[in-house]
C-alpha positions in Angstrom: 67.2 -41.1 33.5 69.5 -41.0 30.6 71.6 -37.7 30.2 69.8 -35.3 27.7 66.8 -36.5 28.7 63.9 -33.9 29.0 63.1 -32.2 32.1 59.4 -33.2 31.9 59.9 -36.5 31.5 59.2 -39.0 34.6 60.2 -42.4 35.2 58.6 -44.7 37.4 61.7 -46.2 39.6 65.3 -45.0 39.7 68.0 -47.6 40.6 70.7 -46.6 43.2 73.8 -46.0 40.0 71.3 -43.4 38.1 70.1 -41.7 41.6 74.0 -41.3 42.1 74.3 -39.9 38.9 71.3 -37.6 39.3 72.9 -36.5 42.5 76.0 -35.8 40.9 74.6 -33.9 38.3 73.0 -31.8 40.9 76.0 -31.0 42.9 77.7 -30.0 39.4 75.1 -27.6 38.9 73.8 -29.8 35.5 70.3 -30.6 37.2 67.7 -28.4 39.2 66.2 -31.3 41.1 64.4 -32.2 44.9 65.2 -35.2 46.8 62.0 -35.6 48.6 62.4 -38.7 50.9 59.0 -39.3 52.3 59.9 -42.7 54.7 59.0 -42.3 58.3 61.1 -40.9 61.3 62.2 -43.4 62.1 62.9 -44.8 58.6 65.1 -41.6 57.7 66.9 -42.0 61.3 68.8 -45.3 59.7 69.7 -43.7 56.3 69.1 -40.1 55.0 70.3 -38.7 51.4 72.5 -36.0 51.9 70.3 -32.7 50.8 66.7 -34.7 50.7 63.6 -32.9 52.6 61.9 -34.8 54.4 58.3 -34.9 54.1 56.3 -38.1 55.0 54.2 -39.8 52.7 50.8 -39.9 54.6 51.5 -35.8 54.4 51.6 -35.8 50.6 48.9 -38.0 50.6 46.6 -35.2 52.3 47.7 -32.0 51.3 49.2 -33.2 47.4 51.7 -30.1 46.4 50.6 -28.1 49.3 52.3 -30.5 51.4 55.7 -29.6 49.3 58.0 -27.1 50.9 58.8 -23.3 48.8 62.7 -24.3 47.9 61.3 -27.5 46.3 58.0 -26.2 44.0 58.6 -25.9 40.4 61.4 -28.0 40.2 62.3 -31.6 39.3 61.4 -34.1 42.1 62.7 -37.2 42.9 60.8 -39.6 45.7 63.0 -41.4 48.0 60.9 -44.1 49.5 
């Protein structure tokens, strides 16, 4: 996602240089965003994003923003899968 770039606007795929950058932004305070990794246990046992939630797929898949925890409603969501 290019910097200036609306809020509301979503993009399918993010490669790993603009997820950095995102992250960056973040930490920087320049960007109010989730990392929502939804890989398995075991998945998120051999690599984790520093600061993601973790929230399975097959759980978003049956609740839908239910599923999505209080500190990561409203915002800007990125899905780490």
């Amino acid at each position: 996602m290019p910097t200036g770039e609306p809020a509301s606007a979503a993009a399918d795929t993010l490669d790993v240089p603009a997820l950095r950058d995102l992250l960056a932004r973040r930490e920087a305070g320049l960007a109010d965003l989730v990392v929502v990794d939804v890989r398995e246990d075991w998945e998120r046992e051999l690599h984790a994003v520093p600061g993601s939630i973790h929230l399975p797929l097959g759980r978003i898949t049956t609740d839908g923003y239910d599923a999505l925890p209080p500190q990561a409603r409203g915002r800007d969501l990125v899905l780490y899968c």
